[in-house]
N, C-alpha and C positions, 0 to 999 in steps of 0.2 A: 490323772486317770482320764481314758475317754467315756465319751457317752453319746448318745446319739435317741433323741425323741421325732416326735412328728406334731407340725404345727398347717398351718394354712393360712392360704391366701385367696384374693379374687382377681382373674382375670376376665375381665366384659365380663359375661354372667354364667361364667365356668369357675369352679373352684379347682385349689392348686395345690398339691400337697408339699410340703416347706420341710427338708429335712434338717433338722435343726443337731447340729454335731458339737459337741465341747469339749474342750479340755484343759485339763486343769493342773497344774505342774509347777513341782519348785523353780523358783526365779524371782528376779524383783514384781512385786505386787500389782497386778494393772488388770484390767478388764479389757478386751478389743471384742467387736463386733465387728464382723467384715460379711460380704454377699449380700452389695447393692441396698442394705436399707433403707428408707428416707425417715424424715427428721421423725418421726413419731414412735419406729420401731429403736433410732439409735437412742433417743431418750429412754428406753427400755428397760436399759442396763441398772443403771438408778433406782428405775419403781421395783426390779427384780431383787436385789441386792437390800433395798428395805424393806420390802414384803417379806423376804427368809426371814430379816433379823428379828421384824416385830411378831412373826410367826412363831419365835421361842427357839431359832437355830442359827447358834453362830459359828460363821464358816473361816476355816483358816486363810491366812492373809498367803494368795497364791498367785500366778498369773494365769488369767481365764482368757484362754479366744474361744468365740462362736462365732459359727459359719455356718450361713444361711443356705442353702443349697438348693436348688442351681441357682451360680453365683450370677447370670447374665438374665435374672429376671427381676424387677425390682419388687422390694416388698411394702407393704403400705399397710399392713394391719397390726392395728394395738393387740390383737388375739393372741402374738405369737409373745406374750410375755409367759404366758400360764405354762407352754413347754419347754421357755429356757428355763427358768423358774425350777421346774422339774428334772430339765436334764442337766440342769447343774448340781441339784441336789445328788442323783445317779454317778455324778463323776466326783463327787463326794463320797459316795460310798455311802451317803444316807437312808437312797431309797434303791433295792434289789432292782438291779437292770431287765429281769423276764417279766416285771410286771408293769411296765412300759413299750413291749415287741412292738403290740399288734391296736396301740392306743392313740388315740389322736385326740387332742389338748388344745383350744381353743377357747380364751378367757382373756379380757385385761386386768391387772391385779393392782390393786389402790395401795397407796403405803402401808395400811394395816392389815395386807394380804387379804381382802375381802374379793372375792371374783366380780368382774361389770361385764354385762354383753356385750356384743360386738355384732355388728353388721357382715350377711353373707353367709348365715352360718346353713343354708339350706344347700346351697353350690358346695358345701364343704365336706358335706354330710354324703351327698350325691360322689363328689371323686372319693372321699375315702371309701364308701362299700366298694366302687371298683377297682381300687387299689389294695383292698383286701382285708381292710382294718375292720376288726371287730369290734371297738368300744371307742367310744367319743364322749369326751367329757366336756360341758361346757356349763356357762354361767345359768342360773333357774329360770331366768329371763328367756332365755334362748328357748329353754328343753323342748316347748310344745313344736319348733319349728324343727330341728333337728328328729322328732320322733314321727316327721312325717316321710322319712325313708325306712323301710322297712331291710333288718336284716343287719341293722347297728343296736347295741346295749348302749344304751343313751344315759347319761350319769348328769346328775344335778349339783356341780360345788358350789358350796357357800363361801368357803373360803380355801387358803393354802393350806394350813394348818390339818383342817378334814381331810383335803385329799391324801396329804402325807400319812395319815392314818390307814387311810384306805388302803393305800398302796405297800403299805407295809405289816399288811394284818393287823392291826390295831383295832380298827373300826372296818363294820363292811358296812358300803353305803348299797342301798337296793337299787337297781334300775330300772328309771320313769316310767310308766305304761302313760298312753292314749288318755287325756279326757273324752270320758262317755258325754257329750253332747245332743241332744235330742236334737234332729233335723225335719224343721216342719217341710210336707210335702212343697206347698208354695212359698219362692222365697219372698222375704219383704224389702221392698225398696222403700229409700225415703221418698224419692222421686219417682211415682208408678205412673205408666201412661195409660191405666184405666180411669185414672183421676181426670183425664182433660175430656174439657164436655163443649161441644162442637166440634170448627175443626176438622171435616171430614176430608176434605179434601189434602191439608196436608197432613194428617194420621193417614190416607192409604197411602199418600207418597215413601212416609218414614215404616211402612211395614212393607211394600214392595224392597224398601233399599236395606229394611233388616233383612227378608228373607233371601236375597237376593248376594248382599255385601258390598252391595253398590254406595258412591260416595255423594253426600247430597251441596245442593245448595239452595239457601232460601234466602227470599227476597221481600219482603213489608215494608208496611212503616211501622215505624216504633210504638213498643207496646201491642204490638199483636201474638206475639207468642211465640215468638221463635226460640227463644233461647231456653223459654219453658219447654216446649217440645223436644229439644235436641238434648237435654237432660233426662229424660225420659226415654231416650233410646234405648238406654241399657237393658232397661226392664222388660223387652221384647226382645232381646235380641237369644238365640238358643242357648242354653246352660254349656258353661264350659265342659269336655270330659276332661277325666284325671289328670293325662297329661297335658293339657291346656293348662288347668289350674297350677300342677308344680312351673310349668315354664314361667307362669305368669309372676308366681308365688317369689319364685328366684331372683325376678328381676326386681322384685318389691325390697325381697331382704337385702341384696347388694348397694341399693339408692338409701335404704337405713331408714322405709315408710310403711313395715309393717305393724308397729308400733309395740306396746308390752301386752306378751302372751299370744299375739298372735296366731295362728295356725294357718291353715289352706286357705287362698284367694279365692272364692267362688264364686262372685258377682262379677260379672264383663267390667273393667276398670272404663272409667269416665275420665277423661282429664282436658282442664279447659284454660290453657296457656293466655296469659292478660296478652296484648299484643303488643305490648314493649320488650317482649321476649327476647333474647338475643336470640341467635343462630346456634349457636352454641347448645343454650338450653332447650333449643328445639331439637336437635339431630343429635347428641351428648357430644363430649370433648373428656377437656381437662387432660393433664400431661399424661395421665396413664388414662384412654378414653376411661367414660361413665354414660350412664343409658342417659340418654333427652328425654322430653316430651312424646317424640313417636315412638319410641319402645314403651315407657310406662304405660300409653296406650294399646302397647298389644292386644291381641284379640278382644279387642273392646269398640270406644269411641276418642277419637278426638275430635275437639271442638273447637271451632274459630269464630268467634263473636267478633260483629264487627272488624270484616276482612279487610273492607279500604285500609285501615290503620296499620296493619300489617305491611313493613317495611317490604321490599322488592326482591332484595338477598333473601331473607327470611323465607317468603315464598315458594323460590327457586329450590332452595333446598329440599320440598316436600316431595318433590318431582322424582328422585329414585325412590327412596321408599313407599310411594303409592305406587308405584310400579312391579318396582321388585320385592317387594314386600321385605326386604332386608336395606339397612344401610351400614356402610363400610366407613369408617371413620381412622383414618389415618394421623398417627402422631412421630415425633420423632423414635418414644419409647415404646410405640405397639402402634398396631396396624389391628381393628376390632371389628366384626362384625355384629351388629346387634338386628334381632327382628322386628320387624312393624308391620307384622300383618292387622289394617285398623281399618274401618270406616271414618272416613273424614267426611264431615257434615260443617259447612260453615256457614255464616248469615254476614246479611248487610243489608241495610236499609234502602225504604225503594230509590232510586234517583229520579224518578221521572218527577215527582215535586219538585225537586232542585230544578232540572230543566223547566218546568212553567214557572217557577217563582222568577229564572234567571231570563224568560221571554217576559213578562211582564213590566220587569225593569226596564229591558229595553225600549218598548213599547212606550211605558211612559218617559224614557227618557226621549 
């Protein structure tokens, strides 16, 4: 029997929706997976196929292909276990195929059919409303990030087992609302720049370059306060609006640093790359790109402590994205565009001691 669910994936910091198709038919007994997986979705098949069993449902010995649809995009997420999972169940005859249409299923499932979150789910939550899907089901972990698009029925599995219920009238599970959060008027930083006392001259530099969005550079000697200062930027800089915050939020959930429970990013992100950073992790890469250091920076700060150290390539690289405020990251498997709209604020120690220390020696030599 055929079946056909909806799963997802992440492309850069767009979500994809993954038509996940099965079927299920007498013949010698096999499982195939095909449409470009890489190693982590074909291992799938496995946690899929013990999760039903230890879920209390044994399936007859048939041959299963799934087909990950579109076959010319690769897929990389453990998520898409939760709707083979389910649409193999459907081509079973297990679970009524109308109560699957208009559902999108995003979970990794553990051998004992227990749901794990997954990374991205805010990008995913974003294409399926426009793609038309009314309900999303995902791991409890997930739920507060998911329930920050409005216009999806947002569903909390615990395990495989529940959802089968749900889906087959058994059990109705409710769907998530909002935590009521109280939002103090001022936010709190850990790092506030009403806390620095002195200093005036470089506090008007760093609030002309927040008001402004201009990029700094500062120059001392050690131990004067530079890198306290550029920590502090955040905390002056103007509150994100809405969509600031989802954009911001999306890029967070895709990198896998919003942490548990999560919801909206509200604070201007800070990020202060050590400077043995590759190139790589400055601009993103990896065979299917991933954001760097200047996108996690979007609409916020990045920060370059002690810039001499900072290799030459490395540098070069900052050069379109402070520019264009987007960088374009080319791989064999995708060709990515990511944002960086940032303030780059960086420091280095003063040189002009080096220059008299380096006159002196000569001098006495």
């Amino acid at each position: 029997m055929f079946a056909k669910t909806y799963g997802a994936t992440t492309l850069g910091i767009d979500g994809r929706i993954i038509d996940v198709e099965i079927d299920a038919s007498f013949g010698l007994p096999g499982f195939e997976l095909v449409g470009l997986p890489d190693t982590s979705v074909k291992e799938s098949k496995e946690r899929v196929r013990t999760a039903i069993r230890n879920s209390g449902f044994q399936l007859r010995q048939e041959r299963v292909t799934v087909n990950l649809a579109p076959a010319d995009v690769r897929k990389d997420s453990s998520g898409l276990d939760l709707p083979m999972a389910v649409g193999l169940l459907v081509a079973y005859g297990l679970i009524p195929a109308e109560s699957v249409e208009h559902a999108l299923f995003s979970a990794e499932l553990s051998l004992d059919g227990n749901c794990r979150p997954v990374s991205g789910v805010l990008p995913m939550a974003i294409t399926a409303r426009e793609r038309g899907l009314t309900d999303f089901y995902v791991a409890g972990r997930n739920v507060d990030e998911a329930l920050l698009i409005d216009g999806l029925r947002v569903y909390a599995v615990e395990n495989l087992a529940q959802l089968i219920r749900h889906l087959t009238g058994e059990e109705t599970l409710t769907p998530a609302v909002p935590t009521q959060t109280k939002q103090s008027e001022d936010p709190i930083f850990a790092d506030d720049f009403a806390d620095v006392q002195g200093q005036y001259q470089a506090k008007r530099a760093l609030e002309i370059a927040a008001a402004g969005g201009h990029n700094v550079l500062m120059v001392g000697v050690p131990g004067s306060g530079k890198t306290m200062l550029a920590r502090r930027m955040s905390s002056i800089l103007p509150e994100m609006t809405k969509e600031e915050a989802i954009e911001v939020t999306k890029i967070y959930s895709i990198s896998g640093l919003l942490g548990k429970d999560a919801g909206l990013v509200t604070h201007r992100p800070f990020r202060s790359p050590h400077h043995t950073s590759s190139t790589v992790a400055m601009i993103g890469g990896g065979s299917v790109p991933r954001p760097g250091e200047v996108t996690l920076a979007h609409h916020g700060v990045l920060f370059l402590d002690e810039l001499p150290e900072f290799s030459k390539k490395t540098l070069e690289v900052l050069r379109e994205p402070i520019e264009d405020r987007t960088i374009t990251v080319a791989r064999a498997n995708a060709t990515l565009s990511f944002p960086s709209s940032i303030i780059l604020i960086v420091a280095m120690n003063d040189v002009t001691l080096i220059t008299i220390q380096c006159g002196d020696e000569r001098e006495a030599a």
